[in-house]
C-alpha positions in Angstrom: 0.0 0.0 0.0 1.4 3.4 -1.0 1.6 6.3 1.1 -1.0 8.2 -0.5 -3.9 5.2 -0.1 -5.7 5.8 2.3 -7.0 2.4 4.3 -10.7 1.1 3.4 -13.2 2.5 4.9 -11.5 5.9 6.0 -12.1 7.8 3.2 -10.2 11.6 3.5 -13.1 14.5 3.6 -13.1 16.6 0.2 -12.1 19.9 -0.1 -15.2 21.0 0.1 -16.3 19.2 3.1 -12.8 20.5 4.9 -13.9 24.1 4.1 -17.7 23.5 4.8 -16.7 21.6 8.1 -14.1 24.2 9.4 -16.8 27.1 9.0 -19.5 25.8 10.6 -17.1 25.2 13.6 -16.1 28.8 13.8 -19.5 30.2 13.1 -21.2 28.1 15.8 -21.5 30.8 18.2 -22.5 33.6 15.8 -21.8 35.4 12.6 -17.7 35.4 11.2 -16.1 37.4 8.9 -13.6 36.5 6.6 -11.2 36.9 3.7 -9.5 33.8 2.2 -6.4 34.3 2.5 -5.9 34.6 6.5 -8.1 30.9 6.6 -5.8 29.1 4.2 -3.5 27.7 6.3 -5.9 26.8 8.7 -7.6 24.8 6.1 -4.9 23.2 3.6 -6.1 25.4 0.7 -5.4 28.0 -1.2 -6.7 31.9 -1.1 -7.9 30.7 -4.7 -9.0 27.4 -3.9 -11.4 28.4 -1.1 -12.8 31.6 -3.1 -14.1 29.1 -5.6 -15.6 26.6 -3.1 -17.5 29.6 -1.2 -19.3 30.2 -4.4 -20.2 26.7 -4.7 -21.3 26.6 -0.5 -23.2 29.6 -1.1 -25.4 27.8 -2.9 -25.5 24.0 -1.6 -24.7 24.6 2.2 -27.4 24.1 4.9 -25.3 23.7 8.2 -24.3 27.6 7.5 -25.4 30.7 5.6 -23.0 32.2 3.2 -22.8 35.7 2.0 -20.3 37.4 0.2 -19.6 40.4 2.2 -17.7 42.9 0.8 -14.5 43.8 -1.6 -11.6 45.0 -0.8 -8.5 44.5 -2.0 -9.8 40.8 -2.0 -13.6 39.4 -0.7 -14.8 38.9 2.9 -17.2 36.4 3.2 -20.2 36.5 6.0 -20.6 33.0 7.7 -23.6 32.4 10.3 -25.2 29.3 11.3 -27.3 28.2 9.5 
């Protein structure tokens, strides 16, 4: 088994899920504001990568409500639960 298998049954969360998981956790006590860049680390993505999954979350999540905020030199996003 290679390095990069994961073992049956233990299937690694998508990207998506990852992002959609880690917000919900933050938001659970209230509204969060955010701009991509200062969550990437925290999540394993990219400014980039998470700017195109919050389009797609602002659409298909129902654990949280997503609204794009504002722009300013890049987008902050609005996160509440849902």
């Amino acid at each position: 088994m290679s390095a990069t298998t994961q073992p049956s049954g233990e299937e690694e969360p998508s990207k998506e899920q990852r992002l959609k998981s880690f917000l919900a956790e933050k938001a659970a006590d209230g509204e969060m504001y955010f701009k991509s860049k200062f969550i990437a680390d925290e999540v394993g993505l990219s400014p980039k990568e998470i700017g195109a999954l919050m389009v797609k979350l602002k659409d298909s999540a129902t654990e949280i409500h997503v609204e794009k905020w504002s722009y300013t030199s890049a987008t902050t996003w609005r996160i509440e639960p849902a």
